[in-house]
mmCIF file of the N, C-alpha and C atoms, coordinates in Angstrom:
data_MODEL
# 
_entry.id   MODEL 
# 
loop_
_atom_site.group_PDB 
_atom_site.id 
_atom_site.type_symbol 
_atom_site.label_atom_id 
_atom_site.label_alt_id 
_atom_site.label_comp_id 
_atom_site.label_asym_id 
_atom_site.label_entity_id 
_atom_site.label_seq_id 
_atom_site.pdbx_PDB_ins_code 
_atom_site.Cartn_x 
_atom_site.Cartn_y 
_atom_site.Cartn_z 
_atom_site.occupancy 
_atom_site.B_iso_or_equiv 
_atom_site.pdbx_formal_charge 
_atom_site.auth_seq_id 
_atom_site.auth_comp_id 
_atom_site.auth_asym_id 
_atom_site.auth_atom_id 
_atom_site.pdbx_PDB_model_num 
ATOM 1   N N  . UNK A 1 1  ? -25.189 8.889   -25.669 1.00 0.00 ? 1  UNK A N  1 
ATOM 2   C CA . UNK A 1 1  ? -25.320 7.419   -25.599 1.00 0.00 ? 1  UNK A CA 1 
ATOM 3   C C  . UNK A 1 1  ? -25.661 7.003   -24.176 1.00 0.00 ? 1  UNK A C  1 
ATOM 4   N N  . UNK A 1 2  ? -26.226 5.903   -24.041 1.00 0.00 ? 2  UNK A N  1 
ATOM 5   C CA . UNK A 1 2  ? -26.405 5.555   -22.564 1.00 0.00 ? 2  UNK A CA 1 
ATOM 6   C C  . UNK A 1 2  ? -25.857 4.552   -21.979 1.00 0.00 ? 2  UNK A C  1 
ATOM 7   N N  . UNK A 1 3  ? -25.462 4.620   -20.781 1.00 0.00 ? 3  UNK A N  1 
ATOM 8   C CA . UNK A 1 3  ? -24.055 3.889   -19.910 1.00 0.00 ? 3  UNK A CA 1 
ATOM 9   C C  . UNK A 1 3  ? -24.574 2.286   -20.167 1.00 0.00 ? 3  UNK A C  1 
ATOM 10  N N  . UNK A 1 4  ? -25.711 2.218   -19.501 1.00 0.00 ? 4  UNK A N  1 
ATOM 11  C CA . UNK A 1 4  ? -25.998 0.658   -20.332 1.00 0.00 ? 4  UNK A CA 1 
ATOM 12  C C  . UNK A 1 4  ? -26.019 0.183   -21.601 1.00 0.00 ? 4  UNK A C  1 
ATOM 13  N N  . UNK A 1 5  ? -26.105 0.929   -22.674 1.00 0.00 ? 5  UNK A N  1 
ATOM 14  C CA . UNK A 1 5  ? -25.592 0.458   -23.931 1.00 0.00 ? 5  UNK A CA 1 
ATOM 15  C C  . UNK A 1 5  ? -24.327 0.529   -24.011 1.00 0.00 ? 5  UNK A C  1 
ATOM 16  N N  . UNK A 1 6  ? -23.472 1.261   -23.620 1.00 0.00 ? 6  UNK A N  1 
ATOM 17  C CA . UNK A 1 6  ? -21.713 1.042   -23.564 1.00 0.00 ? 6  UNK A CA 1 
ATOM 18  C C  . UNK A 1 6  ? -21.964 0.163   -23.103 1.00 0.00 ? 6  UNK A C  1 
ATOM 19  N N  . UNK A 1 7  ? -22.375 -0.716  -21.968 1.00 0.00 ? 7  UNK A N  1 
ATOM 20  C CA . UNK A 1 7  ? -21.704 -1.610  -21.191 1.00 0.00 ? 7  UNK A CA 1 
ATOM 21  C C  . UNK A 1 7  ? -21.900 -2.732  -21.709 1.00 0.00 ? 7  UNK A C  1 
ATOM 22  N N  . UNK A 1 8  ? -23.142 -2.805  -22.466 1.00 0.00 ? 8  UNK A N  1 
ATOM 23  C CA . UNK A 1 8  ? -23.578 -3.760  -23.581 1.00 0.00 ? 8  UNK A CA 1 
ATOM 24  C C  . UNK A 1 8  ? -22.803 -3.998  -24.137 1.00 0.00 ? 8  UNK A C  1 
ATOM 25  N N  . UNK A 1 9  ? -22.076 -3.266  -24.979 1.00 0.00 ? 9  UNK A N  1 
ATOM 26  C CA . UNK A 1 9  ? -21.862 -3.235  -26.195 1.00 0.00 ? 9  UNK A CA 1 
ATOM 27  C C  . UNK A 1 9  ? -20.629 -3.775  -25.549 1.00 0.00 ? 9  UNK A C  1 
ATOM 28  N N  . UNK A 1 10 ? -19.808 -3.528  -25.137 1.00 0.00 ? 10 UNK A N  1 
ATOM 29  C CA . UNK A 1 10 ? -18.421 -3.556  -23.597 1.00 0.00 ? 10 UNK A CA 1 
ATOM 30  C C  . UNK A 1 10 ? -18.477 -5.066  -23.990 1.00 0.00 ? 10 UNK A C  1 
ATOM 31  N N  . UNK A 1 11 ? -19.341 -5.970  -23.440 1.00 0.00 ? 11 UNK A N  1 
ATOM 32  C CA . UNK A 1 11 ? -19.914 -7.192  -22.942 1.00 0.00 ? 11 UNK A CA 1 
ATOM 33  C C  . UNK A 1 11 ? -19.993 -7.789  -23.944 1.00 0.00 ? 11 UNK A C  1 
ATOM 34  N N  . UNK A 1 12 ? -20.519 -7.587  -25.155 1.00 0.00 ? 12 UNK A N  1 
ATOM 35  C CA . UNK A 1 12 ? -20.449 -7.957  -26.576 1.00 0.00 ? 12 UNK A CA 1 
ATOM 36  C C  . UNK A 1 12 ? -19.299 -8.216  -26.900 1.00 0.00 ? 12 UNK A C  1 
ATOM 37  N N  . UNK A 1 13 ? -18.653 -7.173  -27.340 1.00 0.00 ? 13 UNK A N  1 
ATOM 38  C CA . UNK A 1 13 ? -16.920 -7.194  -27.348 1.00 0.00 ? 13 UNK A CA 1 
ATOM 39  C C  . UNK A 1 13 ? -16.331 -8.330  -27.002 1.00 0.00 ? 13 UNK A C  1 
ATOM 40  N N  . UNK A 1 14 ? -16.230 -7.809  -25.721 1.00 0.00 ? 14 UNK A N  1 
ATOM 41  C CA . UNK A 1 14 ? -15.260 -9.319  -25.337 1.00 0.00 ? 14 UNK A CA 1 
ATOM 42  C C  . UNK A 1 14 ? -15.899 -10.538 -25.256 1.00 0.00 ? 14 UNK A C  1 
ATOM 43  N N  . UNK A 1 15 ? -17.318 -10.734 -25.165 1.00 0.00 ? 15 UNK A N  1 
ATOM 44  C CA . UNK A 1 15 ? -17.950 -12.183 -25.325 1.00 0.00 ? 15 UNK A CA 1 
ATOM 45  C C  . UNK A 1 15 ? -17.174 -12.323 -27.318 1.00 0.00 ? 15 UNK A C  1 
ATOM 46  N N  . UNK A 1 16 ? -17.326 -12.456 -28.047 1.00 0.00 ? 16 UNK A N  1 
ATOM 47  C CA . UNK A 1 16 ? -16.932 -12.134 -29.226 1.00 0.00 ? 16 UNK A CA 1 
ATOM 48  C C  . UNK A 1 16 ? -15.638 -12.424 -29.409 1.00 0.00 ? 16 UNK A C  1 
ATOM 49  N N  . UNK A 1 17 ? -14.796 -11.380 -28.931 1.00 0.00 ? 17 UNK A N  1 
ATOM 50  C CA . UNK A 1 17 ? -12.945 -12.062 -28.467 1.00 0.00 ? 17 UNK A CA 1 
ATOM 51  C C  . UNK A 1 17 ? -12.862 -13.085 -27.818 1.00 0.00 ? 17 UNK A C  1 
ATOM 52  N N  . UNK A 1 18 ? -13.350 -13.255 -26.353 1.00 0.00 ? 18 UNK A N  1 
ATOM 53  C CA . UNK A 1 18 ? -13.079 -14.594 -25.924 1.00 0.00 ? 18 UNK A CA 1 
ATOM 54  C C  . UNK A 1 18 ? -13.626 -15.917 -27.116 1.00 0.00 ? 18 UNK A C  1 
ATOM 55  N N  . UNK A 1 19 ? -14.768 -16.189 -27.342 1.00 0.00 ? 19 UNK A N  1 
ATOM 56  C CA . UNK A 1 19 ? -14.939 -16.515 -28.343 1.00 0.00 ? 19 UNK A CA 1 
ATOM 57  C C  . UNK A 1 19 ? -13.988 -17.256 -29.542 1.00 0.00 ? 19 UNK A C  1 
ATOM 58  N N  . UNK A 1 20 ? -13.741 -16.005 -30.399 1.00 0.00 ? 20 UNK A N  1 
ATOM 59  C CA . UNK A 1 20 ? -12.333 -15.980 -31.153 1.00 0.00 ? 20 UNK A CA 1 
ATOM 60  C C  . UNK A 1 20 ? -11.290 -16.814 -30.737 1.00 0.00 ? 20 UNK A C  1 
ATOM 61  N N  . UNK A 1 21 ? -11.046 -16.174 -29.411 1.00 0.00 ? 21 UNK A N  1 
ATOM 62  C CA . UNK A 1 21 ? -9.797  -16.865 -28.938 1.00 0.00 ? 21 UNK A CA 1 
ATOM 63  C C  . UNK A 1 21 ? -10.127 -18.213 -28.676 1.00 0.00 ? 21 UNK A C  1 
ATOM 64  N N  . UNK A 1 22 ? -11.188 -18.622 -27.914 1.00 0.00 ? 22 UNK A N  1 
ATOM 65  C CA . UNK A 1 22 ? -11.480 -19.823 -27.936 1.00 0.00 ? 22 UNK A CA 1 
ATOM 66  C C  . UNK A 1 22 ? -11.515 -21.006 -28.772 1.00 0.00 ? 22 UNK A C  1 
ATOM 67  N N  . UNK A 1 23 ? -11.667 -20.231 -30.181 1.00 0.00 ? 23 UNK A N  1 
ATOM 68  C CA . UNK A 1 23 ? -11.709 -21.342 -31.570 1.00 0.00 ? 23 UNK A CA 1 
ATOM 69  C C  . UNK A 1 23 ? -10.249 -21.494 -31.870 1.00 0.00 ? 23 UNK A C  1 
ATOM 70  N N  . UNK A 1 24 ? -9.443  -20.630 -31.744 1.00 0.00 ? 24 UNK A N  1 
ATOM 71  C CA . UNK A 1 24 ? -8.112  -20.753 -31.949 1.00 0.00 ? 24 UNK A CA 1 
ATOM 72  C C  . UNK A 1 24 ? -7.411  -21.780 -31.370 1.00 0.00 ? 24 UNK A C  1 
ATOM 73  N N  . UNK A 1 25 ? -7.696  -21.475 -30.130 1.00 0.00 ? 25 UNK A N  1 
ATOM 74  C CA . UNK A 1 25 ? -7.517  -22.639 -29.110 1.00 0.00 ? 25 UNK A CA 1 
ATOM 75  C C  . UNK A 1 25 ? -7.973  -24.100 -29.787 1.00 0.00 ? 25 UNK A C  1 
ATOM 76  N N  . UNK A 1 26 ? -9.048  -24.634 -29.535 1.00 0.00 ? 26 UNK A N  1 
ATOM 77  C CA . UNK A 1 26 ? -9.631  -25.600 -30.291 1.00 0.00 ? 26 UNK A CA 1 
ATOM 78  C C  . UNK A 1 26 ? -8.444  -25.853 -31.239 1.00 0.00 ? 26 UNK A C  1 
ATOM 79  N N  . UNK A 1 27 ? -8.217  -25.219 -32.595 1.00 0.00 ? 27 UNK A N  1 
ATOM 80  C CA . UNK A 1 27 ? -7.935  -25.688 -33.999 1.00 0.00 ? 27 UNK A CA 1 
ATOM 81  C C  . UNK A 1 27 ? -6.511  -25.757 -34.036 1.00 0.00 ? 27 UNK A C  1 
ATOM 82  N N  . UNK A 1 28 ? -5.617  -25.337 -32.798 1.00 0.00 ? 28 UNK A N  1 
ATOM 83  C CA . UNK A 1 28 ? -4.135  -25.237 -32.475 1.00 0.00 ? 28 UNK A CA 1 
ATOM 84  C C  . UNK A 1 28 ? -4.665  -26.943 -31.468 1.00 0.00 ? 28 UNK A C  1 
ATOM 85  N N  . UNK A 1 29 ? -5.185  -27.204 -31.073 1.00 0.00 ? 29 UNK A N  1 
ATOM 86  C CA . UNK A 1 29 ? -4.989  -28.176 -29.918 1.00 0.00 ? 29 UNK A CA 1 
ATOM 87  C C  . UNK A 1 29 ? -5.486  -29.774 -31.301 1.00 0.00 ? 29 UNK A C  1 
ATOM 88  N N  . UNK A 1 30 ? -6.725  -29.474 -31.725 1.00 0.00 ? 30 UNK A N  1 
ATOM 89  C CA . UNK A 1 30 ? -6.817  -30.450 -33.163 1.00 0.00 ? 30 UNK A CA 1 
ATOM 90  C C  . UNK A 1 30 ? -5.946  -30.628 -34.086 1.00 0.00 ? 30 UNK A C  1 
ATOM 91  N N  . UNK A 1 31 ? -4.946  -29.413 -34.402 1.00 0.00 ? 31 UNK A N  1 
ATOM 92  C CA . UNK A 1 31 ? -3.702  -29.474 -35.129 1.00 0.00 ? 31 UNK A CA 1 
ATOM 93  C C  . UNK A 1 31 ? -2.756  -30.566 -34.650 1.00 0.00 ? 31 UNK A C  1 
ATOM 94  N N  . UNK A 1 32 ? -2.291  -30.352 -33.283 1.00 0.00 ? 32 UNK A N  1 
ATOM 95  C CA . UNK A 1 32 ? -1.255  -30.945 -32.487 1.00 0.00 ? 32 UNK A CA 1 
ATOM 96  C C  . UNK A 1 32 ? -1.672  -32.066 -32.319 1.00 0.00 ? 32 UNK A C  1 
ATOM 97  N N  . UNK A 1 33 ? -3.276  -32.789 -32.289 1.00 0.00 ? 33 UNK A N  1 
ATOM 98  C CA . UNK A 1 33 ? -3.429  -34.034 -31.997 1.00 0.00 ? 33 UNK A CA 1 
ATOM 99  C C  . UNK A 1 33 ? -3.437  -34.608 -32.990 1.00 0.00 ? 33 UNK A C  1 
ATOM 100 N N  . UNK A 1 34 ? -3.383  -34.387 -34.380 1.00 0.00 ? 34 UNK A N  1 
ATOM 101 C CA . UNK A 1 34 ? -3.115  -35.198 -35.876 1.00 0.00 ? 34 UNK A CA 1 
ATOM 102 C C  . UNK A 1 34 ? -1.115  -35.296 -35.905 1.00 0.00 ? 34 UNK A C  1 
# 
């Protein structure tokens, strides 16, 4: 495999999780404001 596609893929990952986590965020903070 090649180190720049790990790192890609690395970068993907957590763009993806943060992401995730980010909507969570959002729909816990819209929860609390109803």
């Amino acid at each position: 495999m090649n180190i720049n596609t790990a790192i890609f893929e690395d970068l993907l990952i957590r763009i993806v999780h943060s992401s995730e986590i980010l909507n969570i965020l959002r729909s816990t903070v819209i929860i609390s404001k109803k």
